[in-house]
C-alpha positions as CSV (number, residue, x, y, z in Angstrom):
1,X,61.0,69.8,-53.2
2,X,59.8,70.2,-57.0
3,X,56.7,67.3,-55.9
4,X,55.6,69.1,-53.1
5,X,55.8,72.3,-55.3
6,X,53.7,70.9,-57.8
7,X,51.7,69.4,-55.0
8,X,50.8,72.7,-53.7
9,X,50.0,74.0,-56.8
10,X,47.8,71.3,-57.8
11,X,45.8,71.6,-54.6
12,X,45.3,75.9,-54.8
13,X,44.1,75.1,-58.5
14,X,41.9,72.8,-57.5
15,X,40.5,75.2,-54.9
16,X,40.2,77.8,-57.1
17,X,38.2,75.7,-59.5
18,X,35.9,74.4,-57.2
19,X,35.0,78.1,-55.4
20,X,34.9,79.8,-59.3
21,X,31.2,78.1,-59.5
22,X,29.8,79.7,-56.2
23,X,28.1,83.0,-56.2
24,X,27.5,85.0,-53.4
25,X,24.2,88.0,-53.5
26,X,22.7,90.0,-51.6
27,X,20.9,93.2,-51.8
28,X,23.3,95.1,-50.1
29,X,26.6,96.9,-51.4
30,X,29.2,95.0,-48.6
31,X,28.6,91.9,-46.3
32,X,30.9,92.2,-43.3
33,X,31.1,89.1,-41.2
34,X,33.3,88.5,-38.2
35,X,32.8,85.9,-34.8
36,X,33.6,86.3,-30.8
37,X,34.3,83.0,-28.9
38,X,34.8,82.5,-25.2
39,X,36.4,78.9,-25.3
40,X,37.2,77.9,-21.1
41,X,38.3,75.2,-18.2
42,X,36.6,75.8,-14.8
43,X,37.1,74.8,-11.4
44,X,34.2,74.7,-9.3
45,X,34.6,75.2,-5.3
46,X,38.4,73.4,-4.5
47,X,37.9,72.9,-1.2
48,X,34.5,71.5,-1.1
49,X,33.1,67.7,-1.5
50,X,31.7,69.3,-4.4
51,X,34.6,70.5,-6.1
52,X,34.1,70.2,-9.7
53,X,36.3,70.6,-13.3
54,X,34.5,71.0,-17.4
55,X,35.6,72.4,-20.0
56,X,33.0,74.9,-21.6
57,X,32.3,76.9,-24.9
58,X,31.1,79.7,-22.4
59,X,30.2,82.0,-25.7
60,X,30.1,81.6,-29.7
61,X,28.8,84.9,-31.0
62,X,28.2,85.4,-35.2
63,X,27.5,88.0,-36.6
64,X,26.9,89.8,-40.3
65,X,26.1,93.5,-41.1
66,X,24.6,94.2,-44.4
67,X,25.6,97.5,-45.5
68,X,22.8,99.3,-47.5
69,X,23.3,100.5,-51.2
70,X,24.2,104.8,-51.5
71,X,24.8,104.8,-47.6
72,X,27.7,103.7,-46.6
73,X,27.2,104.4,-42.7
74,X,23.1,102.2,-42.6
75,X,23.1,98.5,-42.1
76,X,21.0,95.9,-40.7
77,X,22.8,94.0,-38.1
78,X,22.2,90.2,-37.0
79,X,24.0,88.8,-34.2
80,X,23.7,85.0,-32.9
81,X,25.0,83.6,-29.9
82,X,25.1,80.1,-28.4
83,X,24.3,79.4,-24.8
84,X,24.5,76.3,-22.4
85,X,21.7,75.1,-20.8
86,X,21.4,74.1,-17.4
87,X,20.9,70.7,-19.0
88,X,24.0,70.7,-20.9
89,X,22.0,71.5,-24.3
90,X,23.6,74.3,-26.3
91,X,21.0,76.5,-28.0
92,X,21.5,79.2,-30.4
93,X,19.2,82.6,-29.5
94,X,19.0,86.2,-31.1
95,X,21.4,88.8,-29.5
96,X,20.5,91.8,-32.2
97,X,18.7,92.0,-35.1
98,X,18.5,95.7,-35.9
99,X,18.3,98.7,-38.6
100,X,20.8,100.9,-38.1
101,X,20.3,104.6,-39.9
102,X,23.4,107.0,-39.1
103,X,22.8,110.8,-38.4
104,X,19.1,110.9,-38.6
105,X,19.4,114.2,-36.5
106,X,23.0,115.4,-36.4
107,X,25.7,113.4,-34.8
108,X,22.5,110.8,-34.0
109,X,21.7,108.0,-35.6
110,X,19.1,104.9,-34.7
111,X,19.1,100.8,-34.1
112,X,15.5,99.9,-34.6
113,X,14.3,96.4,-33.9
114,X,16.2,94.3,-31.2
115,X,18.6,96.6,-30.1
116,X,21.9,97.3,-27.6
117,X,20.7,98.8,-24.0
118,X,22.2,101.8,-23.2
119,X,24.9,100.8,-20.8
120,X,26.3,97.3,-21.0
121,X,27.5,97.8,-24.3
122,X,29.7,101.0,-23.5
123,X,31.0,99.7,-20.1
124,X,32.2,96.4,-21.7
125,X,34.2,98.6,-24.2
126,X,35.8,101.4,-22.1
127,X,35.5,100.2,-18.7
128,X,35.3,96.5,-17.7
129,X,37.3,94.6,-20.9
130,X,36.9,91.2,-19.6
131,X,33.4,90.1,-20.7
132,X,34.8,86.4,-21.7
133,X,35.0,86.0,-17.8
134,X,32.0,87.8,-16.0
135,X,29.4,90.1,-17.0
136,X,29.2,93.4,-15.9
137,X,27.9,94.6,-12.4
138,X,24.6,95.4,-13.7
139,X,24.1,91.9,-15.2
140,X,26.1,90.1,-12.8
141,X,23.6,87.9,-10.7
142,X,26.5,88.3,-7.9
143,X,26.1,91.9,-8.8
144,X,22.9,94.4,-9.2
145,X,21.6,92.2,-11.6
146,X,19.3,94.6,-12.8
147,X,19.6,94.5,-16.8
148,X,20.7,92.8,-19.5
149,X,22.4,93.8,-22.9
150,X,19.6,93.8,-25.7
151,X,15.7,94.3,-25.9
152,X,12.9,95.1,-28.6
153,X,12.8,98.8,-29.3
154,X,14.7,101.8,-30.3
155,X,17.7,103.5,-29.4
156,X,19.0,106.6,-30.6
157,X,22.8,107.0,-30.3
158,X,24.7,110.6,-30.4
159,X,28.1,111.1,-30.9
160,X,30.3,113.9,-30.3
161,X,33.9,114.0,-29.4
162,X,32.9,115.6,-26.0
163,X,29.5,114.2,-25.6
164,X,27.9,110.8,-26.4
165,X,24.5,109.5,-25.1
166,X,22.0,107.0,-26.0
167,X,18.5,107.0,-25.1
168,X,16.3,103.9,-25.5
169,X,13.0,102.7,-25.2
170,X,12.2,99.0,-25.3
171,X,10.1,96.4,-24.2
172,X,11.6,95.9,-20.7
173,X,12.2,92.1,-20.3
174,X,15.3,91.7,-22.2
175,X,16.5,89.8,-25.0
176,X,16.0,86.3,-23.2
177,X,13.1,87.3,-20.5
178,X,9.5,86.0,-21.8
179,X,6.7,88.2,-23.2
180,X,4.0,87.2,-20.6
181,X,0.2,87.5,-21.2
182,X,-1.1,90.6,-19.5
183,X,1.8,92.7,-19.0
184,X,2.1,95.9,-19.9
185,X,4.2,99.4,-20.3
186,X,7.6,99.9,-21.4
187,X,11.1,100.7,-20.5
188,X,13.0,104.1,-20.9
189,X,16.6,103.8,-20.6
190,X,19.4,106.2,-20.8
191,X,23.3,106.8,-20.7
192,X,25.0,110.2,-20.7
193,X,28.7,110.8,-21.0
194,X,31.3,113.3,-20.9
195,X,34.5,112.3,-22.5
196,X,36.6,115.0,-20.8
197,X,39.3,114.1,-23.1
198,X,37.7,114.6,-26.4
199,X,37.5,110.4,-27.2
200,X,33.6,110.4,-27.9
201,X,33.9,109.3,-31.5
202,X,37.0,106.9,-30.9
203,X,36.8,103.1,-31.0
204,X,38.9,103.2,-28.1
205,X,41.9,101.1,-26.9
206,X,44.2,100.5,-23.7
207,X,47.0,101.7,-25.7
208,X,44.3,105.2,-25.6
209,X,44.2,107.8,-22.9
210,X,41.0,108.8,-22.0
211,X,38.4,110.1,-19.3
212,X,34.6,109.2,-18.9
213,X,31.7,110.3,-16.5
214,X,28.6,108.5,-17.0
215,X,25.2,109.0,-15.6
216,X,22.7,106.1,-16.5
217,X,19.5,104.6,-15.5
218,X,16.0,103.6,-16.0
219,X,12.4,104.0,-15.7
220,X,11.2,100.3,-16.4
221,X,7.5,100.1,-16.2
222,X,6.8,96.8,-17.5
223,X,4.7,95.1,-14.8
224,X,2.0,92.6,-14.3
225,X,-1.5,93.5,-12.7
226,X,-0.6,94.9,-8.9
227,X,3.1,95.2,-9.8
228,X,5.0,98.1,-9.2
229,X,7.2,100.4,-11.7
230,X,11.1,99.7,-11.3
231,X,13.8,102.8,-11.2
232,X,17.3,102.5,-11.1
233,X,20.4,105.1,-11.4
234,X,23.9,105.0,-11.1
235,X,27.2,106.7,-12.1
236,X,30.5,105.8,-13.5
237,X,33.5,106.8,-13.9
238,X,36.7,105.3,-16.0
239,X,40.0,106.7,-16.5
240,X,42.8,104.8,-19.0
241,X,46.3,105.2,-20.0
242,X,48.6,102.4,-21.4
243,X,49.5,101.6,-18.2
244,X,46.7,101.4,-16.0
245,X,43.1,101.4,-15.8
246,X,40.9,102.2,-13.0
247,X,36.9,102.5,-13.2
248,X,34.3,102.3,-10.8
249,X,30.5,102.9,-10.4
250,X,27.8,103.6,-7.8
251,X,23.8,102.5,-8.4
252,X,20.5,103.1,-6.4
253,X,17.4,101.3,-7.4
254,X,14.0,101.1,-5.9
255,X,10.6,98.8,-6.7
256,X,8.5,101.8,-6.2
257,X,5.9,100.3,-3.3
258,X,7.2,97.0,-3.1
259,X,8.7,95.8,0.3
260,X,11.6,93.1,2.1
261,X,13.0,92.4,-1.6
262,X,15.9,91.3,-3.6
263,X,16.0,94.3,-6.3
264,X,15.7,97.4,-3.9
265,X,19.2,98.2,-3.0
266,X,21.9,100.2,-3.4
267,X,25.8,98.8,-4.6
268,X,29.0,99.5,-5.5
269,X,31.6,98.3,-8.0
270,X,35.4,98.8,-8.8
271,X,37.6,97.9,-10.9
272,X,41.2,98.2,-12.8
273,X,44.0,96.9,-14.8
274,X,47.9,97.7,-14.4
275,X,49.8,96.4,-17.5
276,X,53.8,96.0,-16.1
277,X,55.1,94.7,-19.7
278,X,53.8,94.8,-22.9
279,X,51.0,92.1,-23.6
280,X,50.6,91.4,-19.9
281,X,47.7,92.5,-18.1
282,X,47.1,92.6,-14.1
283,X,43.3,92.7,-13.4
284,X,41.1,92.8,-10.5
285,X,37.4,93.5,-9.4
286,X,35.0,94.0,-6.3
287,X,31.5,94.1,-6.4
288,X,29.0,94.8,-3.9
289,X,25.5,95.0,-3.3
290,X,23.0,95.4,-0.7
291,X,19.3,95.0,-0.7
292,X,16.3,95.3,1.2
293,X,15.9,92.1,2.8
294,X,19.5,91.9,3.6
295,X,20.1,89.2,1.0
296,X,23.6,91.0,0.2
297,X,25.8,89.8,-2.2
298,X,29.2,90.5,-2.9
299,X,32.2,89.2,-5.2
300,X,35.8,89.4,-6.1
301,X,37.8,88.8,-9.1
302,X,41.3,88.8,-10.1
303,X,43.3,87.5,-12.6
304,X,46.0,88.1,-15.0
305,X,45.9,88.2,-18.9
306,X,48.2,87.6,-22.0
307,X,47.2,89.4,-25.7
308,X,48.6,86.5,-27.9
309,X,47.9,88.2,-30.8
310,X,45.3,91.1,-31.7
311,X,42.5,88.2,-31.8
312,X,43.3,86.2,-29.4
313,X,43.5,86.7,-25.4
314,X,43.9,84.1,-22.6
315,X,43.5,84.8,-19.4
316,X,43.5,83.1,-16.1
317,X,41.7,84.1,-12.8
318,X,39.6,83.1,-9.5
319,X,36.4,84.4,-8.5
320,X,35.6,84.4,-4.5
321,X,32.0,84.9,-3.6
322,X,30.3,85.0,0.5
323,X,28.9,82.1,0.8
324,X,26.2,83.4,2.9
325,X,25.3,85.5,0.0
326,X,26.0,83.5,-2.8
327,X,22.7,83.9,-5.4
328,X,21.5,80.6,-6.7
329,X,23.1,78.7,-4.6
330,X,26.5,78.8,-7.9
331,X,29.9,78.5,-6.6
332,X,31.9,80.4,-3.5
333,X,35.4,80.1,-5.7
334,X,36.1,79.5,-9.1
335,X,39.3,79.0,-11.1
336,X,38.8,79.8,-14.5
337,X,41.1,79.2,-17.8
338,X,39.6,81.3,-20.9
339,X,40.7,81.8,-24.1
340,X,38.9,84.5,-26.1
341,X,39.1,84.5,-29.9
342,X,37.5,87.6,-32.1
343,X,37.7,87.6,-35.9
């Protein structure tokens, strides 16, 4: 027992020596680091010839804020995230890289550079919690698959703790979409919300009660020559308490002139949890969507969840798509193992 005392010893001694010679700087009063991971097992269409199992690292996100001398609430934010090709190559892209200046105008402050779009950010926080398994309705690709989560631009962000809003204006592509030669105009985005019970400044948790309408859209007008502007706008609504949580929206979007397409639609989505014993979570889903040239699509999830611990979550569930909808021709069912790690 004394050896492996002394052992242990030895080795923190010899740790501490070796990290006294590194120095960390930086023009900035506090570095704050932390990670989101999204570590799975898929099965791919179990009754088909085509069935098929992988492992994946769906998501590896990294991020640092540097917090900016005499003001404690401005930082510039940079967020990295890994993705898997097609291919099977893993690349590493920029989520955010923004300048964040708190209460410019009061309760309002500003991300500047590549920023958060108004909506997917709030909904994966308050309304849909499972982001490590599918993307939200608006991003889904079985969904409306209008948007995504981040562009180049500006969004100003209010705050009350009956109000919040934020209304952006940004390039229009998205974080990933390409800047192509000749396009022009921009996008203006918005999200308005009523927190009927007075949760507009909270971080907020299941363990939280709270109420949320939402009204949301966009005016995107980023076209090519002879293309037409795009509008889309919806509403939501979310209610939590620890036991349950129920949320569900309604969209409308139209490509102003253009006919017999994939965008113009309108759709529906649903959603909720029910949480029967402590760290055990009952979730399901239903999307639906339906479009101009009757290419509808439509999806459901359901699953079940276990917090291991207040980073890490696994959660197991199936996805069931119409085949004679399915987008992209990706698979009908799914069967999905997922741990997700924060830090």
């Amino acid at each position: 027992m004394r050896k492996v005392l002394l052992s242990t010893l030895s080795a923190t001694a010899l740790l501490t020596t070796l990290c006294a010679d590194v120095v960390v700087k930086a023009k900035a009063s506090t570095l704050k680091f932390s990670g989101t991971h999204y570590l799975g097992y898929v099965h791919k269409n179990p009754q088909s010839e085509d069935s098929s199992d992988y492992f994946e690292t769906r998501r590896n996100y990294f991020q640092v804020k540097a917090y900016i001398n005499n003001r404690p609430n401005d930082y510039m934010r940079l967020t990295l995230d890994t993705h898997t090709l097609k291919e099977g190559e893993v690349n590493v892209r920029l989520k955010y890289a923004y300048l964040y200046l708190d209460e410019i105008f009061a309760n309002t402050g500003v991300e500047i550079g590549q920023v958060h779009r108004p909506w997917i950010d709030y909904e994966e926080h308050h309304g849909w919690n499972y982001r490590s398994i599918a993307k939200v309705f608006l991003e889904s690709k079985q969904g409306a698959h209008f948007t995504n989560s981040a562009d180049k631009g500006v969004n100003f962000k209010t705050k009350t703790e009956v109000f919040t809003s934020e209304l952006a204006v940004v390039n229009g592509e998205g974080y990933h979409g390409a800047d192509n030669e000749g396009e022009s105009g921009l996008s203006y985005e918005w999200r308005l919300t009523s927190s009927l019970y007075g949760s507009g400044k909270k971080h907020v948790k299941s363990s939280d009660v709270y109420a949320d309408i939402s009204f949301l859209g966009q005016y995107n007008t980023k076209k090519l020559k002879n293309d037409e502007d795009f509008v889309w706008y919806g509403v939501h609504a979310v209610y939590n308490q620890p036991e349950f949580l129920i949320a569900g929206m309604y969209v409308s979007a139209d490509k102003k002139g253009a006919v017999n397409n994939s965008i113009t639609g309108s759709g529906w989505s649903i959603n909720g949890e029910y949480r029967p014993v402590f760290r055990w979570t009952l979730l399901g889903r239903y999307d639906s969507f339906s479009t101009d040239n009757d290419k509808d699509r439509e999806q459901y999830i359901a699953g079940v969840a276990y917090s291991y611990s207040k980073n890490v979550k696994f959660i197991a569930n199936l996805f069931h798509s119409d085949p004679d909808t399915n987008k992209d021709d990706d698979a009908t069912d799914k069967y999905m193992l997922t741990a997700e790690v924060k830090w």
